[in-house]
N, C-alpha and C positions, 0 to 999 in steps of 0.2 A: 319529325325530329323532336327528342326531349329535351324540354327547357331547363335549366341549370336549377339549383334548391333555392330555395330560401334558407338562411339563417335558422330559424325552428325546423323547417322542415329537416335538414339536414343532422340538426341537434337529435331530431326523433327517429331517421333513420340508422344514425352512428346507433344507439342505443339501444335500438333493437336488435343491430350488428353485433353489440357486444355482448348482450344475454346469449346470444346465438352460441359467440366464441365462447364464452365461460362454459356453459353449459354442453358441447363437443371436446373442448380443451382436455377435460381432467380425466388420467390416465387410475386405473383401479389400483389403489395402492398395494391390494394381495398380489395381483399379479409380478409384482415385485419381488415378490417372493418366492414364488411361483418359479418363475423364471432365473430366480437365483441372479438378480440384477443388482450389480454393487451401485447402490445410488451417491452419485457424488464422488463417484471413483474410491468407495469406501467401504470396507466389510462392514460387518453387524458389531463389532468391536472397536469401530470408528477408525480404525488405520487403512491409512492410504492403499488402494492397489499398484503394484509395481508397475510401472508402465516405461520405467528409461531407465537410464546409467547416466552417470556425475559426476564428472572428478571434484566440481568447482565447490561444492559445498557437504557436513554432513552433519543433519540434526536429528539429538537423541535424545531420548528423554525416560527411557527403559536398561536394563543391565539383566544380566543373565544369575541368579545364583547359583550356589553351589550343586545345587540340581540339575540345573541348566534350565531353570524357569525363567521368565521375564519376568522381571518385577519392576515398579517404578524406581527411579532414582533423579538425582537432581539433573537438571536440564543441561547439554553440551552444544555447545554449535563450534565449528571449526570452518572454517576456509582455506580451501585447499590445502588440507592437515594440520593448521595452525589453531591450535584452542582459540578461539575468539577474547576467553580474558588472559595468555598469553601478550595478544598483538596488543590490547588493552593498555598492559602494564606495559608494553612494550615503547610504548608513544604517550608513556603518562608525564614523563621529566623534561620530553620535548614536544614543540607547538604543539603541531596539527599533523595527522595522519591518513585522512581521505584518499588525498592522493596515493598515499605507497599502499594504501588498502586497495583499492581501483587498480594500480599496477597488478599486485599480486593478482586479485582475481582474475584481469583477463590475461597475464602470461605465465599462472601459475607457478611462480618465485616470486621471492621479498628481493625489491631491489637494491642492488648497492648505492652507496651516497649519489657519486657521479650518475648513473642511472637513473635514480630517482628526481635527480636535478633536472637531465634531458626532459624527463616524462612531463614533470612543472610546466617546462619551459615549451613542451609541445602543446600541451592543455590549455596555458596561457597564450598560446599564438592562436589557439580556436574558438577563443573566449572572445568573439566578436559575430556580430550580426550581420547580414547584406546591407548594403547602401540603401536606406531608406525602409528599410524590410520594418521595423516599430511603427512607423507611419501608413505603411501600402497593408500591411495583413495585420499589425495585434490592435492596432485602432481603428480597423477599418468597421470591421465588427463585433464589437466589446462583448464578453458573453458575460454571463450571471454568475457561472462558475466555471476557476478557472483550470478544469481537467479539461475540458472540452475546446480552453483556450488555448492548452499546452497539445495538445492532438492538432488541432487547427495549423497551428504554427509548423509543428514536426512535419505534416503530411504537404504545408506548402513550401517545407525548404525541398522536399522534391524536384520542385520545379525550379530552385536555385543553383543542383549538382548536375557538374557534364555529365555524368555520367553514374547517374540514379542507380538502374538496371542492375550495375554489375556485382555480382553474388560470389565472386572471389572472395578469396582470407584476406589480402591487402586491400582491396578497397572498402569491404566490410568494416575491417578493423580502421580506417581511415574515418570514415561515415561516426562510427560509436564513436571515436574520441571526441571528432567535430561535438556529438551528441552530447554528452556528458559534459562539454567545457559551454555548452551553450543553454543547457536546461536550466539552470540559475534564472540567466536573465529572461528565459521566457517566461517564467515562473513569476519574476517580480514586477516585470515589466505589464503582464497581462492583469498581473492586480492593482498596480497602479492607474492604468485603463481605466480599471472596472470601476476603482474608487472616486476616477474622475467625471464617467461618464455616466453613472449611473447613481454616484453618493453626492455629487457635486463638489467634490475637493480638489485642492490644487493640482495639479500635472508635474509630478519629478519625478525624471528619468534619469539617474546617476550611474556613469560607464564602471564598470570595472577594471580595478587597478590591478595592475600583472605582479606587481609584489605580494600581493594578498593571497591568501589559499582561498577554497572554493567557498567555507565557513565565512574568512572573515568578509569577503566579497557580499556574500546572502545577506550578513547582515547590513553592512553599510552601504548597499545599494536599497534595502530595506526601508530602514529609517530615517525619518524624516531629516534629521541632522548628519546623516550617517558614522555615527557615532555607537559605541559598544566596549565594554568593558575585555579582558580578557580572558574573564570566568564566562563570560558568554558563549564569547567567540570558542571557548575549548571544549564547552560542553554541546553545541552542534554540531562543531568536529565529530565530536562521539557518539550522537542521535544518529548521523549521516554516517557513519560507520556501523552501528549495527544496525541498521534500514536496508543496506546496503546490499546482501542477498542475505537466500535464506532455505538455501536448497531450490531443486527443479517441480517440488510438487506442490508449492503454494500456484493461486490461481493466476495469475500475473504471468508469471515465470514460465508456469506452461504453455500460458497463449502466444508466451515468444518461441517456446519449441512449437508448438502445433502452427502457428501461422508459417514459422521460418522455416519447418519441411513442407510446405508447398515449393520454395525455392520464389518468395516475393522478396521486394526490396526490403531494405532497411528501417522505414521511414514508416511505410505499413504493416511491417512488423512491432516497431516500437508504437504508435498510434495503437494498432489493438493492446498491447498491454498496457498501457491509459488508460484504454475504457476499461478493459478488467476491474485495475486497480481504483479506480472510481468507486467501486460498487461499495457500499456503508459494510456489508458483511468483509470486505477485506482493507483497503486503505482509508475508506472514512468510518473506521471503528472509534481511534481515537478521541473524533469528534463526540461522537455519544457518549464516551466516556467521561469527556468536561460538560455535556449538555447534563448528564445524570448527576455529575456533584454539583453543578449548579441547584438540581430542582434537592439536592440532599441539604445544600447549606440553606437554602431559605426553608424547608421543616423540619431540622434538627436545629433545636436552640441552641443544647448544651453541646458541644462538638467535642465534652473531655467525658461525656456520659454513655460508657459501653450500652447501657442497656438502653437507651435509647435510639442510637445508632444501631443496633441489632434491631428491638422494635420495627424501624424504618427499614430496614435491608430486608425482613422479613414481610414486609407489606407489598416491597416491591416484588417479590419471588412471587409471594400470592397474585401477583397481575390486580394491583389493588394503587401501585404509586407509579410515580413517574409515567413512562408513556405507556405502561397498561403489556407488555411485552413479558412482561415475570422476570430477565434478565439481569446480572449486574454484568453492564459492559465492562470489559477488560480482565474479565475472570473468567480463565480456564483454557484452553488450549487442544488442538487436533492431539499434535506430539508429545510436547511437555507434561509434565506430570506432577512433580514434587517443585520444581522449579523452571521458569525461564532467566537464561543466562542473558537475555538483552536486559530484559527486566530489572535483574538483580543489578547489573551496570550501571542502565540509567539511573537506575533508583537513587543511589548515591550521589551521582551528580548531582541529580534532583533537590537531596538534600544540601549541596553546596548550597546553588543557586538560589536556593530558597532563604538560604540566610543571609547573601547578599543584598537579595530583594524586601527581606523584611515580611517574609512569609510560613515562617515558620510553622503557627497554628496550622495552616491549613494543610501546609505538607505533614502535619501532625494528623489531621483529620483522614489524607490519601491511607495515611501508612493503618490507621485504626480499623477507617473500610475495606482495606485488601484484609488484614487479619481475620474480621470479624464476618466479613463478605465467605471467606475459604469454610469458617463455622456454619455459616446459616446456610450454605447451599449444599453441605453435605448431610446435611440433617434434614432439611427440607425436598432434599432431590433423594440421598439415600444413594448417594456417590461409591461406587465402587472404587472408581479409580482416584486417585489425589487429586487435586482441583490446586490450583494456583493460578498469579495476576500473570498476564501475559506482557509483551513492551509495550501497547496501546494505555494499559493503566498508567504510569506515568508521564507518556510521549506529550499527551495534550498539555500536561500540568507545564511541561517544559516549554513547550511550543510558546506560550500564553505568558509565561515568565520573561522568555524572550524577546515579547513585544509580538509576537508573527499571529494576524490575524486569521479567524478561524478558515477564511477562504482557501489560505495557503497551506493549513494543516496534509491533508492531502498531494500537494503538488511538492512538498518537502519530502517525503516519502518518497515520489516521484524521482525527486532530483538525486536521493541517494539510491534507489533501486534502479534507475535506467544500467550502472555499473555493472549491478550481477545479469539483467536482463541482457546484455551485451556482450558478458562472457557468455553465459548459456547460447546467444545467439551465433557464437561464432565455433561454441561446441557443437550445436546440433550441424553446420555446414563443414564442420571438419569430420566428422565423424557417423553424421548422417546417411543420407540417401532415400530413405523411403518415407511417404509423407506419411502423416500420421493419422488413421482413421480406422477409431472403433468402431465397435458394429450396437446398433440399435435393436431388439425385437419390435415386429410389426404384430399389434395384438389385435387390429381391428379388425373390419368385418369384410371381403369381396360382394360386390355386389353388381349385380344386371344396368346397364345403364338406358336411363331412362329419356326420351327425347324431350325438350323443350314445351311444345305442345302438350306431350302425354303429363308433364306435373300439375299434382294436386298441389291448391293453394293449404300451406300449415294454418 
């Protein structure tokens, strides 16, 4: 019988393991071509391939001219037929809007007053935890970050419902509200954890109050005093509103159709779109977008000096600054083209909030690098198509304005996209049936097999 490794030993066999996988792993990129394989579920023109129907959302960033060409045009996103800056101005003279954005999405109507009150006051009866449930799972095991603690948490309220399993439209839709009225506090609660058990800070865990909307709750469950201004509390409203969905073909979204026509639970359906939404290329974009103005404000002296600022945008294109990548995070888009309508929204806030906070230069500095960012990469890439800042450009700036540390940038996202994810998930079960499974080409080789004995050592 073989004795177990050693430490080195093990270090040396992992590694030869993994020369092994690198070097079998990589698939020949002509072949791709070859085989006419839309990589990334995307033509050679970067637009998505059709693979579903939608009612719940539609984003455009192209128009027809009088030809009947595509051409670019400014960015639209609607929800369930409603222009996004519609519902906007819609909910600008009064509080907070989340909630009758959430309605709308999953029963595609804007609800009446009394309606919208029920829906509060349903939201607000699910805005509670199990007994003891912060103590037995989100401190049982503190993670480092916390997508992987908001998955944790989802996949073990499993074991908290009678009746997990069932894939009907009533309990489904039962399950997403529970969902949606309870990702706040997993969200704050797992970073308070982390901050304790890992940063060595104090331990507050503060309930959420049933008068408060879901915004003002985030924050003053949030903050240490739990305290927050108005202009705060109304421009998360508004981040958590266009986060909220954003069509069925971003990568989140799909993994709730592609998991949820298998016909699994709820709980493993929302869990895989977490780790989706994890990935840096889709909900921790934002983040690299304040990690790049960081590394921009410590070598740009002058912040009112265009050519400077160009200078610097152009080094980083060159794979010369920042992390070596050539990108300026937050510029540019699959869809969009001339414009993103989240973008242009936020934006604005953005600039409220910044002149509450006493930040003006630097929301001067955002607004210089999107301008000057859209110049240098069309000149340096040789852009066909229009180039513009996406919501991730000023999400973080918001986020960070807010007080909401960088752990939770991501898991804010989270808490307003679980809503569209929920609608989608309850579309593909009404209207579904067949599970979802593209097809792959096999390009490699058949071969004779060889017995145990008969191999030569490589």
């Amino acid at each position: 019988m073989r004795m177990g490794l050693s430490q080195k030993e093990l270090d040396s066999e992992l590694k030869e393991l993994v020369a092994q996988s690198s070097k079998t792993g990589a698939i020949d990129p002509s072949l791709y071509v070859e085989y006419e394989v839309k990589r990334g579920l995307r033509d050679n023109t970067g637009r998505g391939v059709l693979t579903g129907l939608t009612e719940i959302s539609d984003v455009n960033g192209i128009q027809a001219n009088s030809l009947g060409e595509k051409i670019p045009a400014e960015g639209r996103l609607y929800y369930r037929g409603y222009s996004i800056n519609d519902l906007i101005r819609g909910i600008r003279n009064r509080r907070f809007g989340f909630e009758e954005i959430t309605y709308l999405l999953l029963f595609g109507e804007l609800p009446t007053e009394s309606e919208l009150d029920n829906f509060i006051d349903i939201l607000s009866s699910f805005r509670r935890l199990p007994d003891n449930f912060i103590r037995d799972v989100i401190m049982k095991a503190p993670s480092r970050n916390m997508m992987n603690s908001l998955q944790q948490s989802i996949l073990t309220l499993y074991s908290y419902d009678d009746n997990p399993d069932d894939t009907s439209v009533g309990n489904v839709l039962k399950q997403s509200l529970s969902l949606i009225a309870k990702m706040p506090l997993l969200a704050v609660y797992s970073y308070h954890t982390y901050r304790h058990y890992h940063q060595g800070q104090n331990l507050v865990i503060r309930n959420p109050k049933s008068e408060l909307s879901l915004a003002e709750n985030l924050l003053q469950m949030l903050h240490p005093d739990g305290q927050y201004t108005q202009l705060e509390a109304k421009v998360l409203d508004i981040a958590l509103i266009l986060h909220a969905e954003h069509g069925g073909g971003n990568n989140s979204t799909f993994t709730t159709h592609v998991v949820s026509s298998t016909g699994t639970d709820t709980y493993s359906a929302i869990a895989a779109s977490l780790g989706s939404l994890k990935g840096p290329k889709h909900g921790g974009a934002n983040l690299k977008v304040l990690q790049m103005f960081a590394d921009i404000k410590k070598n740009v002296h002058n912040w009112d000096s265009d050519e400077e600022i160009r200078n610097y945008l152009n080094r980083i294109l060159d794979h010369q600054a920042f992390d070596g990548a050539g990108l300026i995070y937050g510029m540019g888009h699959a869809v969009y083209t001339l414009s993103d309508p989240r973008c242009v929204i936020l934006k604005e806030y953005a600039k409220q909030l910044s002149v509450e906070k006493d930040l003006q230069d630097e929301y001067a500095l955002y607004e210089k690098v999107e301008q000057i960012g859209k110049e240098c990469m069309q000149e340096k890439r040789r852009l066909v198509k229009p180039v513009c800042a996406n919501v991730d450009f000023y999400s973080g700036f918001v986020y960070s304005m807010l007080d909401f540390p960088k752990e939770l940038f991501t898991p804010i996202f989270a808490v307003a996209r679980i809503s569209g994810w929920s609608a989608h998930r309850l579309e593909e079960i009404v209207s579904g049936g067949k599970i979802i499974r593209p097809a792959y080409k096999y390009v490699g080789h058949h071969r004779q097999y060889i017995s145990l004995e008969s191999r030569e050592e490589s």
